[in-house]
DRENPA-3360 file (N, C-alpha, C; in nm, 2 decimals, always signed):
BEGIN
1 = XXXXXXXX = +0.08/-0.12/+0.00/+0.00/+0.00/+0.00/+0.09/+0.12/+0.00 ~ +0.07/+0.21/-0.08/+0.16/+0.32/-0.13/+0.13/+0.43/-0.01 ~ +0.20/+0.54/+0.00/+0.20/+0.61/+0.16/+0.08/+0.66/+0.15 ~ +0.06/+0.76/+0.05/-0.06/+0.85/+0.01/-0.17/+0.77/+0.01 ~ -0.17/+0.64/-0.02/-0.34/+0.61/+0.01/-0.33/+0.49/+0.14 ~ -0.21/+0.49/+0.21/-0.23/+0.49/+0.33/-0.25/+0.58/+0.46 ~ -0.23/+0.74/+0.37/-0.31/+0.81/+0.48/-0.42/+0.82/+0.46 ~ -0.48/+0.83/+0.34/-0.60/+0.82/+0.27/-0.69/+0.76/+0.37;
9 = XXXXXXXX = -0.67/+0.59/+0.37/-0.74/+0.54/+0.45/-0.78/+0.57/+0.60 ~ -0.60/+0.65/+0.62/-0.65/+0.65/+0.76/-0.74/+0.78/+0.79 ~ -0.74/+0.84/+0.74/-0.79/+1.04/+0.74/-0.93/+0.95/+0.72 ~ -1.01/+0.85/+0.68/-1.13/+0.75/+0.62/-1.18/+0.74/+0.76 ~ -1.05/+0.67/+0.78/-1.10/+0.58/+0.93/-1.13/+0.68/+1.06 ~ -1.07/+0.77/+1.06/-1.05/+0.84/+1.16/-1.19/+0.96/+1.16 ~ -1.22/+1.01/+0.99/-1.31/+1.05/+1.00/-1.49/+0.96/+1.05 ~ -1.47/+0.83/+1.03/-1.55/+0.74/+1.08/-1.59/+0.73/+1.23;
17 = XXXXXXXX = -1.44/+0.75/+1.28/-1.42/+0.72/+1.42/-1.55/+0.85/+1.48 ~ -1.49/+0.95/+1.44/-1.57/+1.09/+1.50/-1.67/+1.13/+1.49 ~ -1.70/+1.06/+1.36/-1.89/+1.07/+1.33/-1.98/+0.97/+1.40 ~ -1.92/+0.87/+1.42/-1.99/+0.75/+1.51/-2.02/+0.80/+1.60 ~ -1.89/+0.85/+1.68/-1.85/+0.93/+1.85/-1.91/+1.05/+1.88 ~ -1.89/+1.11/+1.83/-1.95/+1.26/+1.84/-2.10/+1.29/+1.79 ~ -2.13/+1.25/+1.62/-2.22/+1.35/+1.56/-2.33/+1.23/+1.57 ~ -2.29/+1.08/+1.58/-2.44/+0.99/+1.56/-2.54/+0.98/+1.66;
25 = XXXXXXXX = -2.51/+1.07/+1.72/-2.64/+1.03/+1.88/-2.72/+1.21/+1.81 ~ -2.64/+1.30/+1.74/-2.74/+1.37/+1.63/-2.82/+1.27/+1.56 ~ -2.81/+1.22/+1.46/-2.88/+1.14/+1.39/-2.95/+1.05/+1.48 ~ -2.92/+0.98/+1.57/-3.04/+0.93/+1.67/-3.14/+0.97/+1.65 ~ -3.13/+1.13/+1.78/-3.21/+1.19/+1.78/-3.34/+1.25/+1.64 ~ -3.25/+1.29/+1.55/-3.32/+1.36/+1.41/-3.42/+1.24/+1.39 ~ -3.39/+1.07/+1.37/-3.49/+0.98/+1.35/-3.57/+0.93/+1.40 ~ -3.56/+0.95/+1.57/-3.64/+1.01/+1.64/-3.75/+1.07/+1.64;
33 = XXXXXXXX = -3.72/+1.19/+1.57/-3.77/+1.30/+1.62/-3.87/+1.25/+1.47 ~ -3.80/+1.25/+1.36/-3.89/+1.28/+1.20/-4.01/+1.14/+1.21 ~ -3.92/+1.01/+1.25/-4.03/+0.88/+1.26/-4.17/+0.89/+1.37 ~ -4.20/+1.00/+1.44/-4.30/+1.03/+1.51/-4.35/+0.93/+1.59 ~ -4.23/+0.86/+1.62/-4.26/+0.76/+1.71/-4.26/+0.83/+1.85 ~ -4.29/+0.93/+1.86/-4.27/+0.99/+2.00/-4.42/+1.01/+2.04 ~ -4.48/+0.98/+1.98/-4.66/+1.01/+1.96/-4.71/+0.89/+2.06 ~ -4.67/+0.77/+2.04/-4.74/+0.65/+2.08/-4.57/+0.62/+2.20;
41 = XXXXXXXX = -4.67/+0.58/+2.29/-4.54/+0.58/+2.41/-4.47/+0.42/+2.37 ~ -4.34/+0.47/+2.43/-4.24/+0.32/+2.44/-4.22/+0.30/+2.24 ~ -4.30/+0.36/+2.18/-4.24/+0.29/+2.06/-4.09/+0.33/+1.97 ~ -4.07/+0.41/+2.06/-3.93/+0.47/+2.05/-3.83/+0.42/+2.08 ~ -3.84/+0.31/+2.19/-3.71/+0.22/+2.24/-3.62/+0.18/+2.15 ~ -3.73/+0.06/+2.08/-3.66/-0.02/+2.01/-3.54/+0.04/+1.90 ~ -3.57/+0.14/+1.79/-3.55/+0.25/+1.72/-3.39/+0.31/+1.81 ~ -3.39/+0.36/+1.92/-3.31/+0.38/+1.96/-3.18/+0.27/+2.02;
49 = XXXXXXXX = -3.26/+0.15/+2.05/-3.16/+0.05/+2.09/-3.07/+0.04/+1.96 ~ -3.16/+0.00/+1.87/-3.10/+0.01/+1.73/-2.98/+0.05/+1.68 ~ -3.02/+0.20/+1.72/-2.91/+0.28/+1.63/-2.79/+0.29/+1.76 ~ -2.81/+0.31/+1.88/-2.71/+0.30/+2.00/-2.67/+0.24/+2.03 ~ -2.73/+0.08/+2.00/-2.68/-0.02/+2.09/-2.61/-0.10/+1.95 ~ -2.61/-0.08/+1.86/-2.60/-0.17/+1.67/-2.50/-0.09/+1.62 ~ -2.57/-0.03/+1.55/-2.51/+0.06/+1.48/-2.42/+0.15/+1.50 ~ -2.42/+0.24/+1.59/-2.29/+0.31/+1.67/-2.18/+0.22/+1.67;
57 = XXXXXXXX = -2.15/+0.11/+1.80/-2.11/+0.00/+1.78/-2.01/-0.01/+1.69 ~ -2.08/-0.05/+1.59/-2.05/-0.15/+1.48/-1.92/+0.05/+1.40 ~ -2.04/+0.11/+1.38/-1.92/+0.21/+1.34/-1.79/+0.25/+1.41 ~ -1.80/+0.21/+1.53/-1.64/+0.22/+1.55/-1.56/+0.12/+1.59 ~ -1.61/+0.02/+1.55/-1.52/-0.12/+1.53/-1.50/-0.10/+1.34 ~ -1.54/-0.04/+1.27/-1.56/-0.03/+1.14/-1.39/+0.04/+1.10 ~ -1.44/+0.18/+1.19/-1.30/+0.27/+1.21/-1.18/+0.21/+1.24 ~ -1.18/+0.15/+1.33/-1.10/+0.05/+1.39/-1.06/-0.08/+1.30;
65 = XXXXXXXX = -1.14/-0.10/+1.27/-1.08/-0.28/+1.16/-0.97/-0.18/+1.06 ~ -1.03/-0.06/+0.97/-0.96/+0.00/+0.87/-0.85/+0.01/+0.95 ~ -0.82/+0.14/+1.08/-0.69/+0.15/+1.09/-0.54/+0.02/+1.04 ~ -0.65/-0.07/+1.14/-0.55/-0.23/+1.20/-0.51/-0.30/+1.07 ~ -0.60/-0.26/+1.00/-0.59/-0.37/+0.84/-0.53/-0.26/+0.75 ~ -0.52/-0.15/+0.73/-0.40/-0.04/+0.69/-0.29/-0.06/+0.71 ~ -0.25/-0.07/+0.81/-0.14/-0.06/+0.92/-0.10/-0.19/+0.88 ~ -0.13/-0.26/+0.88/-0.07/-0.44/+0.89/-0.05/-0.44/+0.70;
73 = XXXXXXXX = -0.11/-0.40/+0.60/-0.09/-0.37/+0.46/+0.02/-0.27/+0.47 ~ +0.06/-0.21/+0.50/+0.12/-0.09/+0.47/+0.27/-0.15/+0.54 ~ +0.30/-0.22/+0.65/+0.37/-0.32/+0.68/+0.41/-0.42/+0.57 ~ +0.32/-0.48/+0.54/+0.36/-0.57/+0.45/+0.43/-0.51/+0.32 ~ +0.33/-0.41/+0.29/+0.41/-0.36/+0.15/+0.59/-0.29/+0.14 ~ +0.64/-0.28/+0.27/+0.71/-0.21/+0.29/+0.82/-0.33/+0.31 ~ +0.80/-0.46/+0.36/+0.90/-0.57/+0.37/+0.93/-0.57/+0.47 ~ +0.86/-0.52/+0.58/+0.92/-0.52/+0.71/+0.83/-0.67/+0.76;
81 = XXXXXXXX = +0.94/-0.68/+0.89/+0.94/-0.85/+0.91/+0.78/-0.86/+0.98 ~ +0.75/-0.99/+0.97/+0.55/-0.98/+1.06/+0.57/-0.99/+1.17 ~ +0.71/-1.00/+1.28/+0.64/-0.96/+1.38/+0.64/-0.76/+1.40 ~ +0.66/-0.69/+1.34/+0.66/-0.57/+1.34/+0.45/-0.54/+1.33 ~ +0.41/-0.67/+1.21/+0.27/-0.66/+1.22/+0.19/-0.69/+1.40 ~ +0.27/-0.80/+1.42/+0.20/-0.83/+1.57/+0.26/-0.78/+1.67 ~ +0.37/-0.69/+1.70/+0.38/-0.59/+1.77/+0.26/-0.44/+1.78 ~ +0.24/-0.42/+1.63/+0.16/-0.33/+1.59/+0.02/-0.35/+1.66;
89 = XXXXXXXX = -0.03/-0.50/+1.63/-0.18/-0.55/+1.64/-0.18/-0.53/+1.83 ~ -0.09/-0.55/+1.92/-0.07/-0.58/+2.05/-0.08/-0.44/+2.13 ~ -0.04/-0.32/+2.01/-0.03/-0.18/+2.07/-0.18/-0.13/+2.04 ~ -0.22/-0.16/+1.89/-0.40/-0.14/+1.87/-0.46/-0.20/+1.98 ~ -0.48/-0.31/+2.03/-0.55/-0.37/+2.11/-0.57/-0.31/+2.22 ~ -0.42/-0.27/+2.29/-0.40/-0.25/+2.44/-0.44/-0.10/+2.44 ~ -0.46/-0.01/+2.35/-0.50/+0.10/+2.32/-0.62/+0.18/+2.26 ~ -0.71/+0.07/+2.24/-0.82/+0.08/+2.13/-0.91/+0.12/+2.27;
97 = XXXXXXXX = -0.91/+0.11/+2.39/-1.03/+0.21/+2.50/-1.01/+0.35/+2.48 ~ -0.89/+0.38/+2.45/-0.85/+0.53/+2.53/-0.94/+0.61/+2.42 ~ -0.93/+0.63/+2.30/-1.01/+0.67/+2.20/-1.12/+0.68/+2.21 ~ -1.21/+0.63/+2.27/-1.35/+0.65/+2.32/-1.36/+0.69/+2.48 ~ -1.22/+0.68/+2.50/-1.26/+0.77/+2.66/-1.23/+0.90/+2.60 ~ -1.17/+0.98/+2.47/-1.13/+1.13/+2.48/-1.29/+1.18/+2.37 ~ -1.36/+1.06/+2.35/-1.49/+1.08/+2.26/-1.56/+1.14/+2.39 ~ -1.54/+1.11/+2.50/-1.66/+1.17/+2.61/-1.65/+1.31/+2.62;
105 = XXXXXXXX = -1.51/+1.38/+2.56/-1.50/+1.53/+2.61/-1.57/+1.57/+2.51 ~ -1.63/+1.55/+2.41/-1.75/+1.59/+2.34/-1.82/+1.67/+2.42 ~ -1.85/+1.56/+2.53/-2.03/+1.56/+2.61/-1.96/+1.64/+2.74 ~ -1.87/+1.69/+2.72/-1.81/+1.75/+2.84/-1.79/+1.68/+2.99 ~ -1.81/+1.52/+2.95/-1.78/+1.48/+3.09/-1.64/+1.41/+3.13 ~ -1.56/+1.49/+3.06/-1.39/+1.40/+3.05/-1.33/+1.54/+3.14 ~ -1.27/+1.51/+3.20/-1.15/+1.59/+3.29/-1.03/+1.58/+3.22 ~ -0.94/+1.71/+3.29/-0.80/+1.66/+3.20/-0.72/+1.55/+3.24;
113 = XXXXXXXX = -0.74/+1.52/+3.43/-0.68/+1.45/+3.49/-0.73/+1.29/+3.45 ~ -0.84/+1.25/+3.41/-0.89/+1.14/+3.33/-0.80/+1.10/+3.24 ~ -0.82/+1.20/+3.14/-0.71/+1.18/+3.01/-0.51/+1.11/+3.06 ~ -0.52/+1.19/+3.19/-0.35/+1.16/+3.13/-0.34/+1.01/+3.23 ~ -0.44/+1.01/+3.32/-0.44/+0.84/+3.37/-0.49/+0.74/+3.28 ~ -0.58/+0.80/+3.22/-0.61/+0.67/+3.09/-0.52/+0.66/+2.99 ~ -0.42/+0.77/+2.95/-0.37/+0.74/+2.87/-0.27/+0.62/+2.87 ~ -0.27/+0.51/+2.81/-0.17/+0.38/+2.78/-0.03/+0.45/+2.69;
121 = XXXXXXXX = +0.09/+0.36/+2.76/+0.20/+0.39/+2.72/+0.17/+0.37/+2.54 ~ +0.08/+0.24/+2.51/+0.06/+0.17/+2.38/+0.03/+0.26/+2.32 ~ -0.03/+0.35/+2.34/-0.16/+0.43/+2.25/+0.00/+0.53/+2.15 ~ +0.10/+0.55/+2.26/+0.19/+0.69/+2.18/+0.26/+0.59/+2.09 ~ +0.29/+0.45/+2.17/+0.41/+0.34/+2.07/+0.31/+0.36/+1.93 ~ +0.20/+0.34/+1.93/+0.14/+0.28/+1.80/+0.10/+0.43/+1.70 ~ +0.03/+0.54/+1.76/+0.03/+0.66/+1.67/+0.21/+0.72/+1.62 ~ +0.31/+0.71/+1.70/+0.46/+0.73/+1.66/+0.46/+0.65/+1.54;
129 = XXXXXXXX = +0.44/+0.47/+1.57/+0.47/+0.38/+1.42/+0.37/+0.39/+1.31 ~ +0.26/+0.44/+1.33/+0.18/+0.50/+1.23/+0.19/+0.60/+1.13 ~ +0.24/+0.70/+1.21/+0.28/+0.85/+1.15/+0.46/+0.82/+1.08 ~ +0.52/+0.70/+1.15/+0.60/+0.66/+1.07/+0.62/+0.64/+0.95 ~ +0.56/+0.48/+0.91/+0.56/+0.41/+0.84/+0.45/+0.47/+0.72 ~ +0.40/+0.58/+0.76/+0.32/+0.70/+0.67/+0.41/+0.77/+0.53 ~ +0.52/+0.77/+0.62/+0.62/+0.85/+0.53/+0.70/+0.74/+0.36 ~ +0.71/+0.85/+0.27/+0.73/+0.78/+0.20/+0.85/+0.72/+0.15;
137 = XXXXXXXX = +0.87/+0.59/+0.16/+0.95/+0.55/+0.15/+1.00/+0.51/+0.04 ~ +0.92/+0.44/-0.03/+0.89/+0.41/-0.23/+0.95/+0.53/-0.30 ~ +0.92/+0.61/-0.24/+0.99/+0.73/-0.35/+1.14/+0.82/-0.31 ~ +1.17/+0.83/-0.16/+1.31/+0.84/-0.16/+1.42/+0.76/-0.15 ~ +1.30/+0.59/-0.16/+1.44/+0.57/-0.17/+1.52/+0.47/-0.08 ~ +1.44/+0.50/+0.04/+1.52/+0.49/+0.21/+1.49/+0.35/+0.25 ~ +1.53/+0.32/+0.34/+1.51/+0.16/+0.39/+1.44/+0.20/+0.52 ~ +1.35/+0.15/+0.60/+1.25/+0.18/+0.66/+1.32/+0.13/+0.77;
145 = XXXXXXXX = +1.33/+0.22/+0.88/+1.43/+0.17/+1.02/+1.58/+0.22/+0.99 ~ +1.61/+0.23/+0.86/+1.73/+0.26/+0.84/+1.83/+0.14/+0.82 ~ +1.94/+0.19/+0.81/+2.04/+0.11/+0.74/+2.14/+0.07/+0.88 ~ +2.14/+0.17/+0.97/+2.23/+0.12/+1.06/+2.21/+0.02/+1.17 ~ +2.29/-0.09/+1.19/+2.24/-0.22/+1.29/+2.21/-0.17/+1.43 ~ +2.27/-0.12/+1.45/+2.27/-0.02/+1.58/+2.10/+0.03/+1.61 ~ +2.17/+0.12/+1.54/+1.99/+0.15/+1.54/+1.87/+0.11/+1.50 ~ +1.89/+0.02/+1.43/+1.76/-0.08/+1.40/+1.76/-0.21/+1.52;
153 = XXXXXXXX = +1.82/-0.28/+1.62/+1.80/-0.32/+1.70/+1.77/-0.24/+1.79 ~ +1.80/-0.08/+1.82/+1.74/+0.00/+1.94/+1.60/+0.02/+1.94 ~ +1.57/+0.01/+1.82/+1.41/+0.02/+1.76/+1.30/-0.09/+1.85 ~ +1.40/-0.15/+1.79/+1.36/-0.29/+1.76/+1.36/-0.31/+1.96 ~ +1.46/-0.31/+1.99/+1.38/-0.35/+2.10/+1.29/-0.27/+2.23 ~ +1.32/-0.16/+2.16/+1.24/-0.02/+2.23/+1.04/-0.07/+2.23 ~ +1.05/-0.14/+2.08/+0.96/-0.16/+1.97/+0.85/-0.29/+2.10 ~ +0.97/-0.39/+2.12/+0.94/-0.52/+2.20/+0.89/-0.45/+2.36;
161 = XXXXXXXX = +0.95/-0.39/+2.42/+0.94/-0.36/+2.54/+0.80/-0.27/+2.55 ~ +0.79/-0.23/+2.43/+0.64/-0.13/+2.42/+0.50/-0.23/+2.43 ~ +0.56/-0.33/+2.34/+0.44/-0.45/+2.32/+0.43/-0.53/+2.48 ~ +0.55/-0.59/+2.51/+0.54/-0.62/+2.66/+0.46/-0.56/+2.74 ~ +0.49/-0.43/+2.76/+0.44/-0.36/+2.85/+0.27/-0.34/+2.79 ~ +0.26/-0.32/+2.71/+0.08/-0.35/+2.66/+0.05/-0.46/+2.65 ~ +0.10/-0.58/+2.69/+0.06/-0.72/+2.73/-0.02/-0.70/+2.91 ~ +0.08/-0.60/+2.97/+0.12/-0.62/+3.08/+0.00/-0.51/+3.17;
169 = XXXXXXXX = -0.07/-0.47/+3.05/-0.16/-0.36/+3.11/-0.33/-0.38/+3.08 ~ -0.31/-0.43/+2.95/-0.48/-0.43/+2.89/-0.53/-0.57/+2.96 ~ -0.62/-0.52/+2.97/-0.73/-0.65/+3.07/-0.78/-0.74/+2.97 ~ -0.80/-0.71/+2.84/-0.82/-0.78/+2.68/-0.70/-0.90/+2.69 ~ -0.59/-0.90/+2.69/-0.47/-1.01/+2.66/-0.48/-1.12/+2.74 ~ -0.60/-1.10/+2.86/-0.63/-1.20/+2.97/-0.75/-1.28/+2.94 ~ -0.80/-1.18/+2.88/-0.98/-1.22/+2.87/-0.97/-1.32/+2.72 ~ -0.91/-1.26/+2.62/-0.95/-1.35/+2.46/-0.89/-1.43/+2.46;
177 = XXXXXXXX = -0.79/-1.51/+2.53/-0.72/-1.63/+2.55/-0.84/-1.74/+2.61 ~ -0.87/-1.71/+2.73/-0.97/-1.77/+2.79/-1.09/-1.77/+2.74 ~ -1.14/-1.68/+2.66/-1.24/-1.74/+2.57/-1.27/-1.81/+2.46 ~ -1.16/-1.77/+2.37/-1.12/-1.83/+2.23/-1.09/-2.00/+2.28 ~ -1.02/-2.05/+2.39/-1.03/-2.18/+2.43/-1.10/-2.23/+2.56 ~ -1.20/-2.15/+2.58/-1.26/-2.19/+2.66/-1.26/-2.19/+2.83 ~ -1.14/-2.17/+2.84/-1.03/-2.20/+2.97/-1.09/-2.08/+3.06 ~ -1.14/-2.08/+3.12/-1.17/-1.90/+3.26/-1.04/-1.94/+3.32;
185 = XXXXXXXX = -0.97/-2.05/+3.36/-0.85/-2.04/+3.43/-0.73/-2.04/+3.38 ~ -0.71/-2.02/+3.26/-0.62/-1.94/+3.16/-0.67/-1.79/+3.17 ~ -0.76/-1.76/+3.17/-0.78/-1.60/+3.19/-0.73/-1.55/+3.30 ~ -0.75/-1.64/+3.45/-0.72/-1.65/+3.61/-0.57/-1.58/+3.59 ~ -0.54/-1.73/+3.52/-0.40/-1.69/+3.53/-0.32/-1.60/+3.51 ~ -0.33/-1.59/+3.38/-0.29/-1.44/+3.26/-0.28/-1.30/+3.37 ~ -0.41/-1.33/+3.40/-0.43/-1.22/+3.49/-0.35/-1.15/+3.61 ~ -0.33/-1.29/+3.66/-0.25/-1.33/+3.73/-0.14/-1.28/+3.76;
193 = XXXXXXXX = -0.06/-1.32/+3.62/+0.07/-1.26/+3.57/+0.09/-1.12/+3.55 ~ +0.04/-1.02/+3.51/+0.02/-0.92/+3.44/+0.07/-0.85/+3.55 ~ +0.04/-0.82/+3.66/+0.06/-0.71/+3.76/+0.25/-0.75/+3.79 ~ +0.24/-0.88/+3.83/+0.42/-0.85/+3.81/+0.49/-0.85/+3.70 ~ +0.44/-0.85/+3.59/+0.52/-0.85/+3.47/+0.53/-0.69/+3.45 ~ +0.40/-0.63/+3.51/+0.41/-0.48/+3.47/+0.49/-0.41/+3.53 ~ +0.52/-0.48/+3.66/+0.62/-0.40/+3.76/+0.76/-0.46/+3.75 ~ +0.80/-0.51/+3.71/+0.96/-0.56/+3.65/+0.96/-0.45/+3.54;
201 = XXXXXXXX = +0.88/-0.48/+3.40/+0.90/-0.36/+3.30/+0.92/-0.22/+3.35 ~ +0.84/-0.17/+3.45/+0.82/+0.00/+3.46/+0.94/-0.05/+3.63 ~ +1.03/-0.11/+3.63/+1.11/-0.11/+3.78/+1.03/-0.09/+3.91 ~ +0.93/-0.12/+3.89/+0.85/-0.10/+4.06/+0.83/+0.04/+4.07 ~ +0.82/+0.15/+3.93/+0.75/+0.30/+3.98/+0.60/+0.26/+4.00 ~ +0.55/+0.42/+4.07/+0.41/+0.43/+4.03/+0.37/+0.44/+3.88 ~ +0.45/+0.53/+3.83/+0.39/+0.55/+3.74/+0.47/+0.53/+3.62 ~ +0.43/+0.51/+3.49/+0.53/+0.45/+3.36/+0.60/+0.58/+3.33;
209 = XXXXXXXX = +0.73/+0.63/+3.44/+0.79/+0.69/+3.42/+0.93/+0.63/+3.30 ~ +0.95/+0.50/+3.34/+1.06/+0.42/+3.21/+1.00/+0.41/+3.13 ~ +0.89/+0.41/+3.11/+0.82/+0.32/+2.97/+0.85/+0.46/+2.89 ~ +0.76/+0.59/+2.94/+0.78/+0.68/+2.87/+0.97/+0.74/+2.84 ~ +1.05/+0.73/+2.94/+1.18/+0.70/+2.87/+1.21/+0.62/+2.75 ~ +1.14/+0.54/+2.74/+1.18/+0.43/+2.66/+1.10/+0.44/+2.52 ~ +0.98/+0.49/+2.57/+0.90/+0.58/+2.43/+0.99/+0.70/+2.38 ~ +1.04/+0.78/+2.44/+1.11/+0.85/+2.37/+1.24/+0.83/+2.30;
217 = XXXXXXXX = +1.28/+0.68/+2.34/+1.44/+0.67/+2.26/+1.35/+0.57/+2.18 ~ +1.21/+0.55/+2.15/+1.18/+0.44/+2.04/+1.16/+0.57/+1.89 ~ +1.12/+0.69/+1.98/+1.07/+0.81/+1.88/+1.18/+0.86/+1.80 ~ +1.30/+0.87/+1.93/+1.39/+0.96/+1.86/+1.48/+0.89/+1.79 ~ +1.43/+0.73/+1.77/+1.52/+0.67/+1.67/+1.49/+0.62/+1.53 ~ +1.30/+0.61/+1.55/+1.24/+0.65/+1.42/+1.25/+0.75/+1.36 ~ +1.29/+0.87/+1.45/+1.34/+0.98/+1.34/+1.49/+1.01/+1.27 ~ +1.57/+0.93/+1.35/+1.69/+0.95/+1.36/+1.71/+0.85/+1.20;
225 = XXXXXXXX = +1.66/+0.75/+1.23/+1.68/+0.68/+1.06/+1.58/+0.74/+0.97 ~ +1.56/+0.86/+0.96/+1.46/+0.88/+0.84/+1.60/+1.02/+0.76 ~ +1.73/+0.98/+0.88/+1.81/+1.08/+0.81/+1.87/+1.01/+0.72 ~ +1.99/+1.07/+0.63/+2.04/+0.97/+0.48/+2.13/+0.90/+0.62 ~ +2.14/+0.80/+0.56/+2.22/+0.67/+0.64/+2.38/+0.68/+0.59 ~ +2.39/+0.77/+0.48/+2.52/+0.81/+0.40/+2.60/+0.92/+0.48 ~ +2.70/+0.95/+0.52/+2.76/+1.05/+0.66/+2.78/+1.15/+0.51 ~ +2.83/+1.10/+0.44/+2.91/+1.25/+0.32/+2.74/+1.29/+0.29;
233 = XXXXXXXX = +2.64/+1.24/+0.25/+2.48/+1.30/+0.21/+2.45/+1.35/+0.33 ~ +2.46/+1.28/+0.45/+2.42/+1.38/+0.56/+2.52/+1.50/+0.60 ~ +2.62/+1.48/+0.57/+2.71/+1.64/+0.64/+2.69/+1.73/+0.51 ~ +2.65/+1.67/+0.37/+2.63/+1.81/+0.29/+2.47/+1.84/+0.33 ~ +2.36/+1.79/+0.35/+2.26/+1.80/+0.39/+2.27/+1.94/+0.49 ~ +2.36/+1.91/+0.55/+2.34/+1.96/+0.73/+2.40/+2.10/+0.71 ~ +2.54/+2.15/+0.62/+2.57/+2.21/+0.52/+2.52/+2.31/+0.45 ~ +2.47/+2.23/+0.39/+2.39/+2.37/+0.26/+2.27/+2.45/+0.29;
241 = XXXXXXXX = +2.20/+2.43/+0.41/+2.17/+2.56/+0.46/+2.24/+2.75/+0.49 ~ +2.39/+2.69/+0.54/+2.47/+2.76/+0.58/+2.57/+2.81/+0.49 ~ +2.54/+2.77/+0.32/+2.59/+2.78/+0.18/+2.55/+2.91/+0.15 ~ +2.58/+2.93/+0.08/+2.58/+3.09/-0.02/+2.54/+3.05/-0.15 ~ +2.38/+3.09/-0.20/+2.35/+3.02/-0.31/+2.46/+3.02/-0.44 ~ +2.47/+2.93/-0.52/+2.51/+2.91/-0.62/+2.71/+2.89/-0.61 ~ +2.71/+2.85/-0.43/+2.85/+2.80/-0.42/+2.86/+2.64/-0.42 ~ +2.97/+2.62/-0.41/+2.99/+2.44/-0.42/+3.01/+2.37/-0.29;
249 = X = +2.97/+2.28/-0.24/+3.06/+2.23/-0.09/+3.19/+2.19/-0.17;
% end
């Protein structure tokens, strides 16, 4: 999937997201209001379950499927290896609540202090590798991660430790196991595990003061290889700002 119509998609999805969240409980209401089912009592319910309890729903798992299935194409097309896809899938998951908790500030009932305790470490790993892997790669040229080993293993395990730690938080990684095979004491378990696995990752703080360390050397190394990987292309790069038009390095 080429960059441009993988933002395409997402600018799709994202506008999906907001109409479901924000503008559809308007349209509720408007069909509501036009079907004059407000005339004869109670025949309104059903009509409403409908569109709130179905349809809404369904539109923002709709938003959501595009992102995840963008993202995991847009991976593929780029050659990067699949677990890069199921790192990806593990950050959407553990972060797919928070986006409908910031849909409440619509309705004015979100605080700011809400926002920054709900926010998941996952949510910044996965918009960072999105807004990444956005850029175009097909046409400059570049190798995605970069060329240097160094820094493609810092990525890389900046990348792992983000996914751990969104194993180690979302209450989802406990629950679909134990359902998918049946097992409640596979879920017991899982669960089980999660609170010390999260406190080895984040060293016993309160709060994901490492994780976000560690989000920022995942960021500043996805930017760091989007520079030429060539030292003589990067020092004239760095250079010909400070040039005098029409001189030579």
């Amino acid at each position: 999937m080429f960059a441009g119509r993988y933002l395409w998609w997402m600018l799709i999805a994202i506008a999906i997201f907001l109409f479901f969240t924000m503008c559809f409980d308007y349209v509720t209401w408007l069909t509501v209001v036009s079907s004059g089912c407000i005339r004869i009592a109670g025949s309104c319910g059903p009509i409403v379950v409908t569109m709130t309890g179905s349809m809404k729903p369904s539109g923002v798992y709709l938003a959501g499927g595009i992102i995840l299935v963008v993202t995991l194409a847009r991976i593929h097309y780029l050659s990067m290896s699949w677990m890069w896809g199921v790192i990806a899938a593990i950050w959407f998951v553990a972060s797919a609540p928070f986006p409908l908790l910031l849909a409440n500030g619509w309705t004015g009932q979100l605080k700011p202090e809400a926002v920054l305790d709900g926010l998941p470490a996952a949510f910044l790993f996965f918009v960072a590798f999105c807004a990444y892997i956005g850029w175009s790669f097909e046409e400059s040229g570049a190798r995605p991660l970069g060329a240097w080993r160094l820094l493609r293993a810092t990525i890389s395990v900046t990348a792992v430790y983000g996914a751990l730690l969104a194993l180690s938080e979302a209450p989802a990684f406990a629950t679909i196991p134990g359902r998918m095979l049946g097992e409640m004491r596979l879920t017991t378990s899982i669960a089980a595990l999660q609170p010390g696995l999260h406190d080895l990752l984040t060293l016993g703080m309160d709060r994901d003061t490492f994780a976000y360390i560690v989000l920022a050397v995942f960021v500043a190394g996805l930017a760091v290889s989007l520079l030429p990987q060539n030292l003589e292309e990067l020092k004239a790069r760095l250079i010909q700002p400070f040039m005098l038009r029409g001189s030579r390095p």
